[in-house]
N, C-alpha and C positions, 0 to 999 in steps of 0.2 A: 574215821577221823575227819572232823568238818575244820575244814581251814577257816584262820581269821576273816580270809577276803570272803568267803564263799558264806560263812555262816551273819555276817555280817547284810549281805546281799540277802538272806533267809529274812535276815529280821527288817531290813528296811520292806521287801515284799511282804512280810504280814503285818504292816505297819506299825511293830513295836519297836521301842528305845535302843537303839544296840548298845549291850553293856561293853565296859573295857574293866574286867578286875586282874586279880594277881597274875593270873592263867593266860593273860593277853601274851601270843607270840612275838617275840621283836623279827620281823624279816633283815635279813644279811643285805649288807650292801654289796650294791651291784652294780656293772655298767651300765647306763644310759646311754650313752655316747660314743661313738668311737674312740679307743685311746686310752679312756678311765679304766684302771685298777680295779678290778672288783677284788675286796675283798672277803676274809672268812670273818663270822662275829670274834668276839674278845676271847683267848684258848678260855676263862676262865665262866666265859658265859653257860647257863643252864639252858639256852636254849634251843628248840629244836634242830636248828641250823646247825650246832656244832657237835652234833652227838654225830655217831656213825651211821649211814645209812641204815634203816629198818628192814625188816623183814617184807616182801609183796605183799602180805597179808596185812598188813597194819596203813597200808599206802593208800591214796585215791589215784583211778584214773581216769585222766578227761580223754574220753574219744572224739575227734577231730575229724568230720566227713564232710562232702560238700551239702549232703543234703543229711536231716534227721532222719530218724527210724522210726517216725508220726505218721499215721493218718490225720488231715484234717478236713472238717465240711463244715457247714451250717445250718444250725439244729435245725431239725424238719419239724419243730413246732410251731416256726413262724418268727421267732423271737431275733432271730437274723445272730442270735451267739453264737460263737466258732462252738466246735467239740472237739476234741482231739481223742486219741487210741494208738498206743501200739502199733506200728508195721510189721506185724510176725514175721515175714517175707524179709527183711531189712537182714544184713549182715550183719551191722554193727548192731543191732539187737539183738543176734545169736548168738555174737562171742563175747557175750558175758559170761555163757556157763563158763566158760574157759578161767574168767577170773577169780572164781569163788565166792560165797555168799558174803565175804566180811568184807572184801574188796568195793568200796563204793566207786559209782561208773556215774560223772557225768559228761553229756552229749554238747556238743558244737556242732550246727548248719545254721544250711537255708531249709526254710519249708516249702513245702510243693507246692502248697497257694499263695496266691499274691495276697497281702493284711495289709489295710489300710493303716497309714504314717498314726492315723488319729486313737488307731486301735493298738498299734501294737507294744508299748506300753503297757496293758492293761494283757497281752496275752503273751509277752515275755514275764510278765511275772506268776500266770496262771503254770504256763510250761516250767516254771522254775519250781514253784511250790508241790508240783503234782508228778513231774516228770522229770528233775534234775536234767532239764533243758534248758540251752542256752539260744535261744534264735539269733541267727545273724542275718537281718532284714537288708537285702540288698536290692537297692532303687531298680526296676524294670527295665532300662535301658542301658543300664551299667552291666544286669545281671546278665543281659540280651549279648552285648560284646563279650562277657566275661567267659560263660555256658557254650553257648551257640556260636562264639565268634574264634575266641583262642581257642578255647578247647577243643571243639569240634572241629573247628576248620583245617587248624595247625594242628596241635597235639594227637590228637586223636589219630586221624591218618598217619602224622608222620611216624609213630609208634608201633602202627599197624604197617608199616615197612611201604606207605603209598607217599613216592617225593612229588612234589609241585611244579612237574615237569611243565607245566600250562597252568594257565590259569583256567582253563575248566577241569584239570584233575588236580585235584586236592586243592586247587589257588595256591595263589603267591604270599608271599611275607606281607604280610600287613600288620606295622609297628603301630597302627593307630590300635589296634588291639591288644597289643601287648599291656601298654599303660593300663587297661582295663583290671586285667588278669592282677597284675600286680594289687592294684587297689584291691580289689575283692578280697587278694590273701591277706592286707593291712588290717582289712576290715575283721576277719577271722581271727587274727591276732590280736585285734584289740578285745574280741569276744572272748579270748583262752585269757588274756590277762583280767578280766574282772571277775576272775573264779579262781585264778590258780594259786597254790602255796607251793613257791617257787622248791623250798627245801626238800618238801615231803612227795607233791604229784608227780607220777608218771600222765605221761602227753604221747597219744599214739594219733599220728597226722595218717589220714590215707588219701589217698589213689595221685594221678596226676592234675586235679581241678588245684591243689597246694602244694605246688613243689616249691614255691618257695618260702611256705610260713615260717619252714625252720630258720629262716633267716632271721626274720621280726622277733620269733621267740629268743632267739637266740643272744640277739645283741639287744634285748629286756633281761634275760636275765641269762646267765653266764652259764650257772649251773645247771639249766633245764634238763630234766633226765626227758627224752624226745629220743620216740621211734618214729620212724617211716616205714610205710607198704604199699608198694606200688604193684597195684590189680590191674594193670594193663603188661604187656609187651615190655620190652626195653629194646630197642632195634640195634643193630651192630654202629659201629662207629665211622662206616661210608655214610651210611641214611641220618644218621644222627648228627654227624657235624655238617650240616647242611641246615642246622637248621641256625637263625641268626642269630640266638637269646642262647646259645649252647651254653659256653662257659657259666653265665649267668644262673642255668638251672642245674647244673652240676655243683656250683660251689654255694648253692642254697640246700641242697639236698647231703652236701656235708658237715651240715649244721647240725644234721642228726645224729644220737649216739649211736643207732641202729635203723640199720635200712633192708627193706623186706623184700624180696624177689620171692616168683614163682618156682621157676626153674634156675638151675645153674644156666642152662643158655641165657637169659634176659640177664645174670648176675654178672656175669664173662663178658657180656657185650658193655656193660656199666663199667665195669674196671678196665675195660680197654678202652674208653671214653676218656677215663679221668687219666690214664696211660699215657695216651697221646696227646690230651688237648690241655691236661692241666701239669704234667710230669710226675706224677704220684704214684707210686708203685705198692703191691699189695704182700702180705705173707700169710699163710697161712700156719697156724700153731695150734697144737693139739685140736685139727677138727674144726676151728673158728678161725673166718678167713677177715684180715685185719687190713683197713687203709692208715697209714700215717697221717697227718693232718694237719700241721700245724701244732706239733706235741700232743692233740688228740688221736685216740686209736676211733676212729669210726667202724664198727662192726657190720658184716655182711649174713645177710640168714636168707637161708634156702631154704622155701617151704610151703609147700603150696596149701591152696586154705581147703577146709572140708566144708560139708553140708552139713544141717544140725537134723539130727535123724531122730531126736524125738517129736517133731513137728509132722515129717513124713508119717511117722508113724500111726501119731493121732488122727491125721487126716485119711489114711488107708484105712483104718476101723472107724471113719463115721459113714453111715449108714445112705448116705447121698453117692458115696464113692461105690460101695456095694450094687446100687439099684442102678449105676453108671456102667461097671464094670461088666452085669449082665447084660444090659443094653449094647456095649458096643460088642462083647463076645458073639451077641447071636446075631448083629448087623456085621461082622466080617467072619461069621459060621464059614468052615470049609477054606476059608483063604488064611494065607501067613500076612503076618503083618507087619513089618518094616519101618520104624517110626523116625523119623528127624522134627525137631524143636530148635528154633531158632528165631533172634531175632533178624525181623526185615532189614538187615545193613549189607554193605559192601563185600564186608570180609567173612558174610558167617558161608557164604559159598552153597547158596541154596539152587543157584542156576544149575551150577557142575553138578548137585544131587543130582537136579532133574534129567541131566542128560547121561547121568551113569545108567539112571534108571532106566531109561527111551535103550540106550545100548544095551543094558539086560534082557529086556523083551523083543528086540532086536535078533539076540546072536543064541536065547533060547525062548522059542515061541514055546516052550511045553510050560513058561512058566508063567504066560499069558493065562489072565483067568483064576491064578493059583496066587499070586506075589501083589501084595498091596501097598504102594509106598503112600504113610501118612502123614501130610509135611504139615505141622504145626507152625504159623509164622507171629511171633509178638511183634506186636507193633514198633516201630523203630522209634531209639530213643534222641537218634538226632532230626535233623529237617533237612531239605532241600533237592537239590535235582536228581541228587545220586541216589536218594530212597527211593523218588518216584522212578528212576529207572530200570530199578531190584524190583520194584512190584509191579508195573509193566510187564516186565522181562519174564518174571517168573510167573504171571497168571498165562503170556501168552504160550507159553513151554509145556503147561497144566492141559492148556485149553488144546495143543496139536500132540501131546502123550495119547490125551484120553480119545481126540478125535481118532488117532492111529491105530490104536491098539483097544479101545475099547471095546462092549458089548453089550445089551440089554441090561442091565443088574449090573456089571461093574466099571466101574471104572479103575484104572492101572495106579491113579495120583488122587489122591483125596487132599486139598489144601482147606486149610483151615486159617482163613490168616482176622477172623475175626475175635475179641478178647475170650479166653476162656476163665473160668474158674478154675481156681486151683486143685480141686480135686478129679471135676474133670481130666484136666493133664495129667494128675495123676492116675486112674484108670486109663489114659491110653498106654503109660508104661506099664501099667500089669499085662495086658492081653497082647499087647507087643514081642515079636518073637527075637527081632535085632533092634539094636538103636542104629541109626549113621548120622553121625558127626563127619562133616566135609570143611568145615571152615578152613579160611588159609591163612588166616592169621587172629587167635585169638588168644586174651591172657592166661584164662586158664580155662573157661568151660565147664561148670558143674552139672549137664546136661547124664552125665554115663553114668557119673556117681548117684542122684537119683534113678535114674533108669535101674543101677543094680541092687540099690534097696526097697524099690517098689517091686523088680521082681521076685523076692526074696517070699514077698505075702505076708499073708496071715491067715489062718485057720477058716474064716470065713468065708474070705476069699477061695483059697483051693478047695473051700465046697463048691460057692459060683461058678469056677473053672474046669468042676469036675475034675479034681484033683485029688490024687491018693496023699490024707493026712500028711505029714512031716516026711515026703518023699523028698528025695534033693530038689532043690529047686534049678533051673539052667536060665542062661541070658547069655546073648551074642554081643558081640559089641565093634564097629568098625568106625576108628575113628581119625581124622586127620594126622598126621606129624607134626602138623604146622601150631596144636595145641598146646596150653598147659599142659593138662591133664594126662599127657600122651606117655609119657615117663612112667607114669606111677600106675598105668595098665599095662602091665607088662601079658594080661592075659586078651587082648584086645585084637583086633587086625586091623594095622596100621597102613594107612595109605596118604598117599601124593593125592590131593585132589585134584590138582590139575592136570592128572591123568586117568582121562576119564576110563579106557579100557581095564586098567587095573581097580578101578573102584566098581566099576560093573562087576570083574571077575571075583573081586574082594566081596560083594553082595553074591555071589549064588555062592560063592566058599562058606558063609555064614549060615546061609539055607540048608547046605547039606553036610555039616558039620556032625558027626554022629552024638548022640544021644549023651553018653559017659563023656566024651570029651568038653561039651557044651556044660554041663555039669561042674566038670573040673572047672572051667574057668570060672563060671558063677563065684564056685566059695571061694576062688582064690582073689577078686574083685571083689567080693563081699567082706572076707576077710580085713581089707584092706581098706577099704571105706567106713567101716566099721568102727575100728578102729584108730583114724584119721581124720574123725571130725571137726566142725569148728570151733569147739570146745581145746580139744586137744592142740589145735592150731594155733589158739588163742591162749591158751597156757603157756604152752611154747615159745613163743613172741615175745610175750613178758618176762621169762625167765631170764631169756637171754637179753632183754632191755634192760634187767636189772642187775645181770653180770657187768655188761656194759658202761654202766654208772657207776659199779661201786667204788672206782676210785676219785670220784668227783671233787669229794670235800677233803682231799689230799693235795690238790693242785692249787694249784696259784694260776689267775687266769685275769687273759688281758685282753680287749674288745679292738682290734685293728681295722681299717678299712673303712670305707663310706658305700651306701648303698647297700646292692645286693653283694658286692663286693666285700662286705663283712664276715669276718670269722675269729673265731677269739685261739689263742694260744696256751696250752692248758703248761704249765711247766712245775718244775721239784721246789718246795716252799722255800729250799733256801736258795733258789738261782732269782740273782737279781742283776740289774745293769752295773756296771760298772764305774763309780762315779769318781772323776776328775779330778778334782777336789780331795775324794780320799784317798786315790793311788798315788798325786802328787807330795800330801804329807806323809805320808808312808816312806814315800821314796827320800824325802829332808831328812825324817830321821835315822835311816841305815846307810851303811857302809863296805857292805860285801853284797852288788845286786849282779841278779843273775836276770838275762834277757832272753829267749827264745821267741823267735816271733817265724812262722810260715809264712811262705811268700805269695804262691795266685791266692785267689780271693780276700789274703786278711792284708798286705800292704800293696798289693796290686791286685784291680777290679778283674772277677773273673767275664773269660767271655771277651778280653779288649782284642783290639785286632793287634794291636801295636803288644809286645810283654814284654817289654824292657821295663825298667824301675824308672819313675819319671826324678826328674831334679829335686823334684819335693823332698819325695820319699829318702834317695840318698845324701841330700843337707842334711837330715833328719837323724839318719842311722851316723854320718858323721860325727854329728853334736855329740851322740849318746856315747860313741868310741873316745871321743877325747877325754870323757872324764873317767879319772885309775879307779875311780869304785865300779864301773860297770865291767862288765863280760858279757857281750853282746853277739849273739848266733844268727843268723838265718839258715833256716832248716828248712828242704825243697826237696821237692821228686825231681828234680831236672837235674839235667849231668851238671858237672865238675866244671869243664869249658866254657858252657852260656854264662855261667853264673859269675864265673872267674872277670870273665869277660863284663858283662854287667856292672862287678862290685869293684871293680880295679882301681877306684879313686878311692874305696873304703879301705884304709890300711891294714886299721884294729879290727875289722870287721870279722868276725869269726863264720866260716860257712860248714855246711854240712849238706853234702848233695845225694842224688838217690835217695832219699830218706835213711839218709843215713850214713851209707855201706863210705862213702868219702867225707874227709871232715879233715878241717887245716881253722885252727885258732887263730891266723895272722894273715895278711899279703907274703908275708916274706916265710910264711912256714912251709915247709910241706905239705903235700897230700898225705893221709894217714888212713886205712881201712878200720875200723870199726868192727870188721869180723873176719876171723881170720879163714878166707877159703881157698881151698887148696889147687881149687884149678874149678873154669865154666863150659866143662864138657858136653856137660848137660843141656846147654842152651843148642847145642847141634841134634837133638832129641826132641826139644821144645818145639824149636822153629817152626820145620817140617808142618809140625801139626797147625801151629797157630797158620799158617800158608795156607793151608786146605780150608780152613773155615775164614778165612779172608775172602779166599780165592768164589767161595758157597754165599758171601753176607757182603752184601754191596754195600757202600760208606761204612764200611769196618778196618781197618789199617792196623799194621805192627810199630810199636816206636823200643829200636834199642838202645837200650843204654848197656853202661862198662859190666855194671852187675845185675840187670833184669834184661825182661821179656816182657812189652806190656801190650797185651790187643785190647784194639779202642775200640767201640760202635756206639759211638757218640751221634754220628751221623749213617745210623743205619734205622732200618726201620722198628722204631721200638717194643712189637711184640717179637719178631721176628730176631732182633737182636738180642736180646736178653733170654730169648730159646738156644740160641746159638752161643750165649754163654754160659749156661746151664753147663749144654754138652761140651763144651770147652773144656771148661774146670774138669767136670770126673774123667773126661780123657786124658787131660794134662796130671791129674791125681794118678791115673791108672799107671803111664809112660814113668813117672818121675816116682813112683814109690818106692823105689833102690835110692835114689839121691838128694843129699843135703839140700835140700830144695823145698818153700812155701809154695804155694799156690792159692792166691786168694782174689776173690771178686768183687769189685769197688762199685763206682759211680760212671757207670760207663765204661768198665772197662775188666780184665779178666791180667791180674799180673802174678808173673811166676817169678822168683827173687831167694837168694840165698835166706835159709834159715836165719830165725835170730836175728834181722835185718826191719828196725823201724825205726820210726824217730823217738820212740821211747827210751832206746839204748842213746845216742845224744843226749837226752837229757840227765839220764844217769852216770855217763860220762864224764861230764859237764859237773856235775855234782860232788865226783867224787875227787875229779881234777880240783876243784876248788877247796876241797877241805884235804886234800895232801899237801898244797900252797898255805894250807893256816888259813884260807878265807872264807870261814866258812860261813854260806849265804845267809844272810837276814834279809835278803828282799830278793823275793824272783818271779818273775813276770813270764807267765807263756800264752800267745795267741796263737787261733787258726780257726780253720773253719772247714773243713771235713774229718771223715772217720779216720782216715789219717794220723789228725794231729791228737786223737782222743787218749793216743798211747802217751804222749808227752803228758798231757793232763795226767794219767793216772800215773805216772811216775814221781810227779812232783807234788799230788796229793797226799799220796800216800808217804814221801820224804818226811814229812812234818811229824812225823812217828820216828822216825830215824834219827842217826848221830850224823846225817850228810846235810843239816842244816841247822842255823842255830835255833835254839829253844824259843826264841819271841821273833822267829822269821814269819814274815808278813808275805804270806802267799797268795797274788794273783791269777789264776787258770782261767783266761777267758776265751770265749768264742764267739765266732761273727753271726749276727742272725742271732733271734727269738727261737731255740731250738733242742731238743733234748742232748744232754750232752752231759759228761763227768766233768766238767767247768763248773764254775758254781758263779760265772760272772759272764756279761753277755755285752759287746757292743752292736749297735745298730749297721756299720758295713764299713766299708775302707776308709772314707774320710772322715769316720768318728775315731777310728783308729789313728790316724797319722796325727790329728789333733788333739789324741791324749798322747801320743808320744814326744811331741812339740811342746807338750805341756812340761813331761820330764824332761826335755832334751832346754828347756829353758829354766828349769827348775839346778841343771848343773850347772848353765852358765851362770 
């Protein structure tokens, strides 16, 4: 399926006419701007936009990388024209199989040469025509700060768990880099906008060079179906909130419908991020673990990526790999061979190999002579002082191994740190007997899983090796903790690299690991890899990018904020604001009105230092009491006393406290319970317990009131507190399952309260007192602004079905905040509130 934009761009690059006939898409409106409405085409329109989402199979998608999955040079005929090819090697060239053949895939980068400003024009539209590539040509000194400057300098390390203790480890914050980064993801966005068909494309963003494209895309178009997969690390939330653009790359990276982690450690350390530093808390449901978001669910996926093993494969049967394979067999004849591959950086921990190694030959000389460690080093993909200290470092380590332990013919460390071919590498893991992997911090490492499908073979092969036909194959494997990859070898020997005696010990455990055992592990690694490719990965990812979305064209969505500070509000089509205007004539024309309104946050600011009711607020609830058509409540969690106290100048004022469990109609009424309980014995059962985990959860407090029990940890630490009421509840559930007693868990807080006992029962109350008086409501108004008050909502919802209101009653249910809720009316925060009520309270004068 070629989108309008996309096929359009087709025809201007081969410089014909672009048509527009019957068949032309109309695109939905969308926000531009912070604030504007986007909305859905006309219900009655045919076009794409307002059909149901499609099938993956019928969809495009644009993959989004820093760099392409191109080779490019210049032709070697002279003629000075680029030539382009394929990157076999490229990830994001691999996980296509993953997509399917009907599935169209186009690419967004940079490329790896610099194209002159004059040319490239003329080679963005070659790569467009030939490769449904998009180049995003970014200036040399931009690219320099963007690449080399944020990424590496800041992200890179800080991800990799190294903070900027000094400015010679890792350096300090440099915001003049930041602005860079930014631009470059502008720039990538404006590259996905001149191809994308907002209705129909799936957009997969990877690694950390765009964490914040989902932003730009996002507030261009509302409904972007957008993943993210982040192939580095994601560090805990000490190392992480250090850094200064935190919140920034957090709430750009929830712009995504689906975000991609390796491990559940990198996923845990991301949701503890958005935990502490934005207040977002997560659930997980059937299996799929969910962020709220601003009435979007942002999806979370655990899943580490594979290798594409038919490329391995290919390359093991050509014939270069074979004539490789004998060569190094009979150049390390008689010795084991020991392989590590890595790139020359900080964290792949090639020093602590060498010195596991030096310990092994150390503490058993019988295996001097016999043990070959082969360190393959690629060339590093960043610059500056720290690579040249890793290659220093580690040739001079090379150079006092082999002086110590060597001997005529061998040497103990064989480094290889100049480019190899890729087959080459591959023949060193066939004849290789262990791999070791030492890194200390790395995203995921595909280094094992090659290693155990090369030593898997092929029939050729175990001739070269002198190997009995279709015998089981064996492969050793010892590899960091600190890895991806470390999880999903469960048949592996895992180590600390930075202890180096146990990695020594973990290298001669490998060596003499018996024959059947080495075996087992093979197919149970083999198994596994196998099966877990980047096909399979790439499948995967999409499924769940497209579960993700499909409620998209359901929602009504609103573009809020400026900057990176944007994020749209996805909500139910028919929740809209509240307007003025129409609740005031509403209110002219009835005569039996019912009022409920909650007190913190919807007529008083949550959070004030001061909770008393300001003058405003009680003028206000006055006016509305003096006119005989109202019945005006205020409904609150707080006791009887504050409130009494508080509302003592409102006469008519109607209250109901504890949510509930107390309620008096007048100044001069009674106090009145709401549910009849027979005694709070139980709270001497409660206590106890809520004491112990106060006494365990520092800034966590008890508050009692007449008929609850409530523990707060509003002011404790927010993993640790929300652990802590986890086990709260099922113990307060366990103690209290003989007694008339709830037990539920809020916002900060864990309360135990007699049965039956909400503010839903007030409203129904309320309701039925009125139509036993003959009055029965034609206009009733309920605010608030927690889950709380969503009971009132559903009570007076569903009234409009009932005999407890009249037939052409004009029902208001609103809530404070842009936010999912069984209200179908929303105002923006207290002072929009007190100024539609001002509006009614002048509406009776």
């Amino acid at each position: 399926m070629v989108s309008r934009s996309y096929s359009n761009l087709l025809d201007l690059a081969s410089g014909e006419r672009p048509t527009f006939g019957s068949e032309r898409r109309r695109l939905p409106r969308v926000a531009t701007v912070a604030g504007v409405l986007s909305e859905l085409d006309d219900e009655n329109s045919n076009s794409v936009g307002s059909d149901a989402p499609s099938s993956v199979s019928q969809e495009r998608m644009i993959i989004v990388g820093n760099q392409l999955p191109l080779r490019a040079n210049r032709s070697p005929d002279g003629s000075g024209e680029w030539c382009f090819s394929w990157d076999e090697d490229s990830l994001l060239l691999q996980l296509k199989d993953g997509l399917g053949e009907d599935v169209e895939v186009i690419y967004v980068g940079c490329l790896k040469e610099e194209v002159d400003p004059s040319e490239q024009d003329d080679v963005a539209q070659t790569l467009l025509e030939s490769f449904k590539c998009v180049p995003a040509f970014i200036p040399p000194d931009l690219f320099s700060k963007f690449y080399h400057g944020f990424c590496k300098q800041h992200l890179w390390p800080l991800f990799h768990y190294m903070l900027p203790l000094s400015p010679d480890l890792g350096g300090r914050f440099d915001r003049s880099l930041w602005q860079p980064y930014v631009s470059v993801n502008k720039i990538f966005a404006d590259k996905v906008m001149e191809v994308i068909s907002p209705d129909d494309d799936y957009v997969w963003v990877h690694d950390y060079h765009l964490m914040v494209l989902p932003t730009f895309l996002r507030k261009r178009f509302n409904r972007v179906k957008l993943g993210f997969f982040l192939h580095s690390p994601f560090p805990s939330s000490e190392i992480y909130r250090t850094l200064p653009v935190r919140d920034e790359l957090l709430r750009a990276l929830l712009n995504a419908d689906l975000i991609g982690f390796h491990t559940f450690d990198y996923a845990r350390h991301f949701l503890s991020c958005c935990s502490r530093m934005l207040g977002l808390s997560y659930q997980s449901k059937r299996g799929y673990i969910g962020l709220e978001y601003y009435g979007r669910t942002v999806s979370i996926k655990i899943l580490p990526v594979g290798i594409h093993i038919g490329q391995l494969q290919s390359v093991l049967n050509l014939p270069e790999t074979e004539s490789k394979v004998a060569e190094l067999y009979d150049q390390f004849r008689g010795q084991t061979v020991i392989l590590g591959v890595d790139d020359m950086d900080i964290f792949k921990g090639i020093s602590l190999k060498l010195l596991a190694m030096e310990q092994l030959l150390m503490q058993h000389p019988d295996k001097r002579g016999e043990v070959v460690l082969v360190q393959i080093a690629n060339p590093a993909r960043g610059r500056g002082r720290d690579v040249q200290e890793v290659q220093s470092e580690t040739k001079a380590t090379v150079r006092r191994i082999n002086e110590t332990f060597g001997t005529p013919g061998y040497d103990p460390v064989v480094l290889i740190d100049n480019p190899l071919q890729f087959y080459e590498r591959i023949a060193y893991y066939v004849i290789a007997e262990c791999c070791l992997v030492t890194a200390v911090r790395d995203g995921m490492n595909l280094i094992p899983y090659e290693y155990v499908i090369c030593r898997q073979g092929n029939e050729k092969l175990d001739e070269t090796l002198g190997l009995i036909p279709l015998a089981p194959k064996k492969s050793m494997l010892v590899v960091s903790e600190f890895i991806g990859c470390s999880p999903s070898l469960s048949g592996a020997i895992r180590v600390n690299p930075w202890n180096i005696d146990s990695v020594a010990e973990a290298m001669d455990s490998a060596l003499i690991v018996p024959e059947p055992e080495k075996q087992m592990r093979h197919e149970k690694h083999h198994r596994y890899v196998s099966t877990h490719d980047v096909a399979y990965w790439a499948r995967s990812f999409l499924q769940d990018l497209e579960r993700a979305c499909r409620d998209h064209l359901r929602r009504r969505c609103w573009g809020i904020g400026f900057g990176l500070g944007f994020r749209v509000i996805a909500l139910d089509p028919n929740f809209r604001k509240l307007s003025v205007e129409h609740i005031v004539s509403a209110y002219k024309r009835t005569k039996n009105r019912a009022i409920l309104l909650d007190y913190d946050g919807t007529i008083m600011l949550p959070g004030s230092i001061s909770t008393a009711p300001s003058t405003e607020a009680v003028g206000i609830l006055n006016n509305l009491c003096r006119d005989p058509k109202n019945v005006v409540f205020i409904v609150s969690g707080k006791d009887r006393e504050t409130l009494a106290v508080w509302f003592s100048s409102c006469q008519k004022l109607g209250i109901a406290a504890e949510h509930g469990y107390f309620a008096r109609p007048n100044h001069d009424a009674d106090w009145e319970t709401c549910v009849s309980v027979p005694d709070f014995d139980w709270k001497q059962i409660a206590e106890p317990v809520m004491k112990l985990y106060t006494e365990t959860t520092d800034g966590s407090a008890i508050e009692t009131k007449e008929s609850a029990l409530v523990w707060n940890y509003q002011y404790a630490d927010p993993d640790f507190g929300s652990c802590q009421a986890k086990e709260l509840l099922d113990h307060l559930e366990s103690v209290l399952a003989n007694e008339p007693v709830s037990v539920k868990s809020g916002q900060h807080i864990v309360e135990a309260k007699p049965q039956g006992v909400n503010k839903g029962l007030v409203a129904q109350c309320l309701l039925e007192t009125m139509q036993k008086k003959e009055m029965l409501p034609d206009f009733v108004l309920c605010i608030g602004d927690d889950r709380s008050d969503e009971d009132m909502f559903e009570v007076i919802m569903n009234a409009r079905a009932g005999p407890s209101l009249s037939p052409v009653a004009e029902v208001f249910a609103c809530t404070v905040g842009q936010k999912p809720s069984k209200a179908k009316y929303y105002l923006e925060d207290t002072s929009e509130i007190l100024r539609m009520l001002q509006g009614l309270a002048n509406a009776s004068e």
